[in-house]
N, C-alpha and C positions, 0 to 999 in steps of 0.2 A: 443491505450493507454494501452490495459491490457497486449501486448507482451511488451513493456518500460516499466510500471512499475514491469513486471514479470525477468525482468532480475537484477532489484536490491534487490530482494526478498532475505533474508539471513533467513537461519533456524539456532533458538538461540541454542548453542550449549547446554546453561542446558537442554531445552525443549526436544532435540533431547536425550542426554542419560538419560532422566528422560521417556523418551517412550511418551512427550505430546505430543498430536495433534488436530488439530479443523481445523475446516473451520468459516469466520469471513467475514464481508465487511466494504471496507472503503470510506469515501465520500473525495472528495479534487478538491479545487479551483485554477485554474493556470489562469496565467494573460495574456498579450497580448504577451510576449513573451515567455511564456511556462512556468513561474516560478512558483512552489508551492506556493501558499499565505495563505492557511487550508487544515488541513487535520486532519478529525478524522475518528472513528470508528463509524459506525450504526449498525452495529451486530457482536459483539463481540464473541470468538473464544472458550470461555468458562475456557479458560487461559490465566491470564495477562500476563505474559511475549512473548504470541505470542500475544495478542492486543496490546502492547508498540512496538512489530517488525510490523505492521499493518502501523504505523504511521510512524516511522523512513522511512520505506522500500518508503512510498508517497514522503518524504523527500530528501531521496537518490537521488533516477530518477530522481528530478528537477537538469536542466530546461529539460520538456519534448520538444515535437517540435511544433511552435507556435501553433495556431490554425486560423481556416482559419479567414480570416477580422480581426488578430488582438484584438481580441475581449475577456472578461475573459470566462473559461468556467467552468461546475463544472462536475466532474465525479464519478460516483458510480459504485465500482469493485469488485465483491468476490475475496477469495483468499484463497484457502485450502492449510495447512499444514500438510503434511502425511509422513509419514516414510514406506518405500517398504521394 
């Protein structure tokens, strides 16, 4: 789940030439066939504009790939945003 939602991860471009950065986790509910149904933040990145990309980015990746038995599931993901 953290390789999928890590490939729709987008670094906000104010954030990037404003020098932000955090690390933050988000919580999100997919259903029986993968779809996002929630998704927020549980620990917050200490910059709004990468917790509002925290949320979007769970949005994106939908639909992930089902989960087994069809079944809803929830998942909890850190997610650091750094600049090299």
């Amino acid at each position: 789940m953290a390789a999928h939602l890590a490939r729709h991860k987008q670094y906000p471009a104010a954030a990037r030439s404003a020098g932000t950065q955090g690390s933050g986790t988000i919580s999100f509910t997919i259903d029986g066939s993968g779809r996002v149904t929630s998704a927020s933040v549980v620990r917050g990145t200490g910059a709004a504009i990468l917790d509002q990309e925290l949320a979007a980015m769970a949005r994106r990746a939908s639909p992930f790939p089902p989960p087994p038995g069809g079944r809803s599931m929830n998942f909890t993901v850190p997610i650091g945003f750094h600049l090299n």
